[in-house]
C-alpha positions as CSV (number, residue, x, y, z in Angstrom):
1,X,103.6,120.0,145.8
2,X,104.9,121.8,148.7
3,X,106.0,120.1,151.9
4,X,102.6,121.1,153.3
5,X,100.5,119.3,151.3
6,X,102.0,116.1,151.2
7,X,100.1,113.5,152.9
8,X,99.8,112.5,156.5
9,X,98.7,109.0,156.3
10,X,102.1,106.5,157.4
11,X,100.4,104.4,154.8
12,X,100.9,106.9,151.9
13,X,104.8,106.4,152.6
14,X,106.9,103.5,152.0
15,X,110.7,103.1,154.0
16,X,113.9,103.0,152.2
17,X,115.7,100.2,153.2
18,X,118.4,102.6,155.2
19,X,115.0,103.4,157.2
20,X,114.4,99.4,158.4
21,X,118.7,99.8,159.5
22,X,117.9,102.8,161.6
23,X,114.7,101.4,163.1
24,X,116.7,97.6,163.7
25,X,119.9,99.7,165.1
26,X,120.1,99.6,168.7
27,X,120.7,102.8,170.7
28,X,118.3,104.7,167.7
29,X,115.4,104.2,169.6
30,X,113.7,105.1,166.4
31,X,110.2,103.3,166.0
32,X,107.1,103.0,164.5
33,X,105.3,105.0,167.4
34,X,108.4,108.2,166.4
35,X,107.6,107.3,162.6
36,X,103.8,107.6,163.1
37,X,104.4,110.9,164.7
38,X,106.3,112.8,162.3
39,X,104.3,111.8,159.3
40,X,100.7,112.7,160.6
41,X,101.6,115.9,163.3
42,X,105.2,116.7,162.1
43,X,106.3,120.4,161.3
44,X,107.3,119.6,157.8
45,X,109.8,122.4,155.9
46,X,112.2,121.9,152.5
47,X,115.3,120.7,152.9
48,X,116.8,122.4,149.6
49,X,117.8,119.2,147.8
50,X,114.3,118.0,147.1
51,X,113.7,116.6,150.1
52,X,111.6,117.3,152.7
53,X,111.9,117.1,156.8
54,X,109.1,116.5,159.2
55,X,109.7,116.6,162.8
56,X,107.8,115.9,166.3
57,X,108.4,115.1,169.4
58,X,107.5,112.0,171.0
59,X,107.7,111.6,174.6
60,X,110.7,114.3,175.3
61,X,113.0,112.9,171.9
62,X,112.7,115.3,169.2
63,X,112.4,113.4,166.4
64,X,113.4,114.2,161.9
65,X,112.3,112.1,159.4
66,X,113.3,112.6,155.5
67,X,111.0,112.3,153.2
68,X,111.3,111.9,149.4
69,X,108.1,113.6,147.5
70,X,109.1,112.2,144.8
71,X,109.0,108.1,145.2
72,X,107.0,108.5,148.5
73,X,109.7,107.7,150.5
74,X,110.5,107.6,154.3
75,X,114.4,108.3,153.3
76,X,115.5,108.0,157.4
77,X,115.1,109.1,160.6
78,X,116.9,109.9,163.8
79,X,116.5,111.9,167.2
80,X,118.2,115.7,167.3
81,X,117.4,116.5,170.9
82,X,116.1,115.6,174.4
83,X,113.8,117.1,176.7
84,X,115.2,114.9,179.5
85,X,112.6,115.8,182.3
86,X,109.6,114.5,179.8
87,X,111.6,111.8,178.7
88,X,112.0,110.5,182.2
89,X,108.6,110.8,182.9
90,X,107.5,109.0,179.9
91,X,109.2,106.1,181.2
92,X,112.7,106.3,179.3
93,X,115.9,105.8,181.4
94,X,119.2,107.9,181.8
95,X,120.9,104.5,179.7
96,X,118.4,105.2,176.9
97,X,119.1,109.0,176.6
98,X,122.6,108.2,176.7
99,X,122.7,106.1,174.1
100,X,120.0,108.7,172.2
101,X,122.4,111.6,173.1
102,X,125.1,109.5,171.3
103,X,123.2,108.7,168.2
104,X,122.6,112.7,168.2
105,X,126.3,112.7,168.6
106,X,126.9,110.9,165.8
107,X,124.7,112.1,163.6
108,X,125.7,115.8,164.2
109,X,129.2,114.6,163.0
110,X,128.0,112.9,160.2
111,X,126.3,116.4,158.8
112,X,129.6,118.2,159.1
């Protein structure tokens, strides 16, 4: 099945528990609302190791989700950028995308 035709209903996917840490973590600002998102308007492509990435933006964070075809699994999540003038107007604050440009920090290290 390609990454296209995997289903956009949230309720089609079940989270890994490493999903529930990144949505419980503080400074992730990754939610339900972000989750939502990427599963039913994400731009979904193949990630090469089976897995496949869907990602939106939601409110001026761009957002990636992982997602396992396989066991129908939301694998994890996390923000890789920041349209700050959106973001401000959707009501986030310059703490918040500080502490979002940090997880995309960290996460960007992790990859390496």
């Amino acid at each position: 099945m390609s990454a296209q035709e995997l289903p956009r209903e949230p309720s089609a996917w079940s989270p890994t528990p490493h999903l529930g840490d990144r949505v419980r973590k503080p400074g992730r600002h990754l939610n339900g609302e972000a989750i939502r998102a990427c599963i039913e308007e994400g731009v979904r492509h193949q990630l090469g190791n089976g897995y496949v990435a869907t990602e939106q933006w939601v409110d001026g964070i761009h957002y990636r989700l992982v997602l396992d075809p396989q066991s129908r699994e939301v694998v994890t999540g996390y923000p890789q950028g920041i349209d700050r003038e959106t973001a401000l107007a959707n009501g986030w604050t310059e703490g918040q995308l500080r502490n979002v440009r940090e997880a995309i920090r960290r996460e960007k290290r992790r990859d390496r």
